[in-house]
C-alpha atoms as one frame of an Amber mdcrd trajectory, in Angstrom:
protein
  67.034 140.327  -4.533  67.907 140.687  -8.245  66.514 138.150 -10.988  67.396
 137.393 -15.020  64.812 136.872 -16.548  64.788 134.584 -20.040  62.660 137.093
 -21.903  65.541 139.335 -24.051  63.214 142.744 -24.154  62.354 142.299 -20.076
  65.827 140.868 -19.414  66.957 144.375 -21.178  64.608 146.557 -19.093  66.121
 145.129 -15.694  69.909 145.489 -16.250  72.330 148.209 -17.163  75.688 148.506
 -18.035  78.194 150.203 -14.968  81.721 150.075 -15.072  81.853 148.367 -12.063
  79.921 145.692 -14.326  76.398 144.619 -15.270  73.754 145.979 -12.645  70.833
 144.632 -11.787  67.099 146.188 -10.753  66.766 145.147  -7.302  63.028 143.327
  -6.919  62.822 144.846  -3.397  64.187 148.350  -3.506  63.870 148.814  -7.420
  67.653 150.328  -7.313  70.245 148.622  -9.931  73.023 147.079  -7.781  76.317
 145.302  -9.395  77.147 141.710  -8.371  75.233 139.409 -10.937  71.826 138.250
 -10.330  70.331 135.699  -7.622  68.479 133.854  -9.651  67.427 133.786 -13.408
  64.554 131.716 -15.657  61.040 132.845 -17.157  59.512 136.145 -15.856  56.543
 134.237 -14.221  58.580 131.487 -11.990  60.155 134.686 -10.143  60.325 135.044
  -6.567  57.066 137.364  -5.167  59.477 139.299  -3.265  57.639 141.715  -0.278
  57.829 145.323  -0.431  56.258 148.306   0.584  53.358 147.986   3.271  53.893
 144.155   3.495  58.235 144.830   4.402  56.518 147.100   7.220  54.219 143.786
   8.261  57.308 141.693   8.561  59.231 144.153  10.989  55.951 143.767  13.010
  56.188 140.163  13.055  59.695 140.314  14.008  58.646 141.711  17.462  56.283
 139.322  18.029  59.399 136.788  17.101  61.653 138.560  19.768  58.670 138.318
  22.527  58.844 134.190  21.429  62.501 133.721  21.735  62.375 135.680  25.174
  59.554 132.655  26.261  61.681 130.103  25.061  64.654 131.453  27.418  62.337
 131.856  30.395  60.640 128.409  29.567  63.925 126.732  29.124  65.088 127.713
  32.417  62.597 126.690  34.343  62.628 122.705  32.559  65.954 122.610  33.482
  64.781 123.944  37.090  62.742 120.979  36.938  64.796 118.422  35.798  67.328
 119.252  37.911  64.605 119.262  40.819  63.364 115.529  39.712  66.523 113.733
  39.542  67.898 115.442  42.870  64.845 116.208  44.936  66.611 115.604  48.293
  69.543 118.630  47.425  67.133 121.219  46.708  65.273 120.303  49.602  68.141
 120.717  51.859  69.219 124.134  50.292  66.405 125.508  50.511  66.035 124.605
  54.534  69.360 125.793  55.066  68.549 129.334  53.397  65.359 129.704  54.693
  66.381 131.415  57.893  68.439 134.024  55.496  65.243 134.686  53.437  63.211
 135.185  56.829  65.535 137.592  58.240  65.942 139.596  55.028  62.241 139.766
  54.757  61.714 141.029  58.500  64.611 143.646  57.741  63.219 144.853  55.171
  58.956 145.031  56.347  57.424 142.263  55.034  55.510 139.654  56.442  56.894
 136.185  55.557  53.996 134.312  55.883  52.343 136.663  53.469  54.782 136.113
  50.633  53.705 134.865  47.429  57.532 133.772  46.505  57.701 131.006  49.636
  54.302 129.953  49.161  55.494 129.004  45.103  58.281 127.020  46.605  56.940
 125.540  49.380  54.353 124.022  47.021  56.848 123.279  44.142  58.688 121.352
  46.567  55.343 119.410  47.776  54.849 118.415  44.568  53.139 114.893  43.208
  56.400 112.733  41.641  53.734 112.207  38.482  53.596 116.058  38.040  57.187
 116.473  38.142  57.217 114.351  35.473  54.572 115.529  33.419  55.891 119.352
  33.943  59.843 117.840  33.017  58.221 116.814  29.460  55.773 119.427  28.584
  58.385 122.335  29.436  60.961 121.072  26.756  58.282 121.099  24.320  56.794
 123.777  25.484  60.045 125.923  24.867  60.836 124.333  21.441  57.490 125.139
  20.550  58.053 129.014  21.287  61.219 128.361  19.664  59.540 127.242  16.331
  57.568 129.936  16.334  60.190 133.042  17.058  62.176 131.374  13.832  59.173
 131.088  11.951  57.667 134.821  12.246  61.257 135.733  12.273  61.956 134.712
   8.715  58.942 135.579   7.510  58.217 131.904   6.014  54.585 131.029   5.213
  54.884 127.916   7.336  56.036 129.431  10.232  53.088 132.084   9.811  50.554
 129.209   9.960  52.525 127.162  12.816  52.493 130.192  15.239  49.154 130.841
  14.438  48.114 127.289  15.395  50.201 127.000  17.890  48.856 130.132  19.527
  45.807 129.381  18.977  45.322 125.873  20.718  46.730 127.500  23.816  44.048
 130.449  24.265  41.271 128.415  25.840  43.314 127.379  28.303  44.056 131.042
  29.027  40.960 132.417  29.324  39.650 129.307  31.628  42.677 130.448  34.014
  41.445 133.650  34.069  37.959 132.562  34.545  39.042 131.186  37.505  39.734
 134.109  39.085  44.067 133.958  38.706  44.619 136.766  37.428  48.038 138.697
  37.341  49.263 141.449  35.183  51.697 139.020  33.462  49.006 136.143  32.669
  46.636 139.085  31.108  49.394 140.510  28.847  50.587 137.177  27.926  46.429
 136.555  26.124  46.581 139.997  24.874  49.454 139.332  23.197  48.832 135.603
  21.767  45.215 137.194  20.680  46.650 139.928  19.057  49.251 137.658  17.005
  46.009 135.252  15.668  44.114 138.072  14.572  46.818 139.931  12.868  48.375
 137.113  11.338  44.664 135.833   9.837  43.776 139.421   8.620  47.442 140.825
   7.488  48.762 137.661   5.731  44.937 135.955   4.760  45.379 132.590   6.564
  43.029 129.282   6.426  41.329 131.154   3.449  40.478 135.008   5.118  40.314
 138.060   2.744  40.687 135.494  -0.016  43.373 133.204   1.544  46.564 132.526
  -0.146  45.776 133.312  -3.702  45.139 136.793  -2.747  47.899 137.492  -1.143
  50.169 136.370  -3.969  47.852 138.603  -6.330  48.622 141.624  -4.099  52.343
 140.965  -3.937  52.246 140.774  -7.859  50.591 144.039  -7.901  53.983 145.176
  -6.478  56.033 142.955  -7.865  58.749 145.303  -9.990  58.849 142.220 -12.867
  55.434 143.173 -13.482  55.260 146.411 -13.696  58.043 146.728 -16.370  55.865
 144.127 -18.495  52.783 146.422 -18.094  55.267 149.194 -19.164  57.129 146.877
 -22.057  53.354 145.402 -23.124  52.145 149.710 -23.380  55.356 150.123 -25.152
  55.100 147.739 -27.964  50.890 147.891 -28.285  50.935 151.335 -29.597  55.182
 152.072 -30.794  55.467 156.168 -31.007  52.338 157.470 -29.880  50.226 157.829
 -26.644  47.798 154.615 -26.425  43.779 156.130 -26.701  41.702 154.058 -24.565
  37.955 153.409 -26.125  37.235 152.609 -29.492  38.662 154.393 -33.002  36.520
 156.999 -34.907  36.080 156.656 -38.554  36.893 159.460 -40.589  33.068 160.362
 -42.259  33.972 160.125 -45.961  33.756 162.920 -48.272  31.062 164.022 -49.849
  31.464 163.911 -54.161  32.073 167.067 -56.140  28.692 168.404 -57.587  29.124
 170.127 -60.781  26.729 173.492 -60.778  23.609 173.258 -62.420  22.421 174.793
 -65.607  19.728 177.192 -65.231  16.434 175.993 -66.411  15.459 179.565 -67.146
  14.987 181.114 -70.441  17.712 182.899 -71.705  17.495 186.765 -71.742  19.939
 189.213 -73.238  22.035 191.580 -70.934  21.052 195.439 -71.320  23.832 197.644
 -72.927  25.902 199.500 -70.333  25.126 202.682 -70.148  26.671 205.649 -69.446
  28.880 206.264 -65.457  26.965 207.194 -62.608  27.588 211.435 -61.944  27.992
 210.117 -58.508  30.828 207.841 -59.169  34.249 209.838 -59.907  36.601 208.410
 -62.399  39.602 206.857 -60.986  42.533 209.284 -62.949  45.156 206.829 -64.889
  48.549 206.397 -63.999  51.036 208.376 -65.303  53.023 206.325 -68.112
């Protein structure tokens, strides 16, 4: 993700000559890479591109955009299970009768008590069915899927809509969760399937601040321009040309104390006295011999 900005000192600061050509600071990695910029205009309309700790968010996301698109296959299948159930009721019904004496015989072979399996009590009530809940179950599944769908692409791309669409959409569904499990159905896959959709809300509300937590969206897009390499190297070109030459001193400049004025020595006030004659050397006090000329 490279950008040109308009400013000439910042534009200067974010390219380099190469001889495979003109090389560009990369607003992601920070690296200079050749093949012209993505975009150009005034430093402040450029892309808030994610690094660091938030790049590490989106791979986190992405797994919660695989565990979508693996719904959306699962769902899928099963509305076109239905569908093709509705509009040829009679067909499955006779398939099934005719391999229902197969699936007895493999259950006796293998131990298991046939009246005791989960699997043939599904289908025989699936195939008992009201007509007004086939229907209801062969238009909710389709949406239900493109739903899941939505959301995998969403958390996939990282896009801020598709952050605030799985988080609703995610959301509206719990209650309905936790009332199943209320009621006493509960199976290993129906408790990770609310750990998981509870874990997505809260992470998505705390990590990227949605419907206005830890400051909402404003916040966010002040800690991605904390990162942001375009602003850094105008906090590094602004330092530069405040104080040209010389380390910048935080706090306040001291003023030299000015000097004090040359006092010309006093004349003594005292009464003048005439100096004694010298008189004649001390014996204690060799003389010092002359050189010789």
């Amino acid at each position: 993700m490279t950008y040109a900005p308009d400013e000439p000192e910042l534009r200067d600061r974010l390219m380099a000559p190469t001889a495979g050509g003109t090389a560009w600071r990369c607003l992601r990695c920070g690296a200079f890479v050749t093949g012209g910029e993505h975009g150009g205009g005034p430093a402040a309309a450029a892309p808030l591109v994610r690094r660091g700790k938030e790049i590490r968010s989106e791979l986190i996301l992405r797994v919660f955009a695989v565990e979508r698109f693996l719904r959306f296959l699962v769902i899928g299948v099963a509305a076109y299970g239905v569908w093709w159930f509705k509009y040829d009721q009679a067909a499955v019904q006779r398939a099934y009768n005719n391999a229902l004496p197969a699936i007895r015989a493999l259950y006796q072979d293998l131990g298991y008590d046939v009246s005791h399996s989960r699997l043939l009590v599904l289908v025989n009530h699936a195939l008992t069915i009201s007509p007004r809940w086939i229907t209801l179950l062969t238009i909710g599944l389709p949406v239900y899927a493109v739903i899941e769908l939505v959301e995998g692409i969403g958390l996939w791309q990282g896009r801020r809509w598709g952050e605030y669409f799985a988080m609703i959409a995610t959301s509206v569904f719990l209650p309905f969760e936790v009332w199943e499990l209320a009621r006493g159905h509960i199976t290993w896959l129906k408790v990770a399937a609310f750990v998981i959709n509870l874990l997505l809300v809260i992470y998505l509300a705390w990590t990227r601040r949605l419907f206005g937590v830890r400051g909402g969206k404003p916040a966010y897009d002040a800690r991605l321009r904390t990162e942001s390499v375009i602003e850094m190297e105008q906090a590094a070109l602004a330092a530069v040309t405040a104080t040209p030459g010389q380390p910048h001193q935080a706090g306040p400049a001291i003023q030299p104390e000015p000097a004090e004025p040359a006092v010309a020595p006093a004349l003594s006030t005292a009464p003048h006295t005439q100096a004694a004659p010298p008189g004649p050397p001390r014996p204690d006090t060799p003389e010092r011999p002359s050189p010789p000329t």
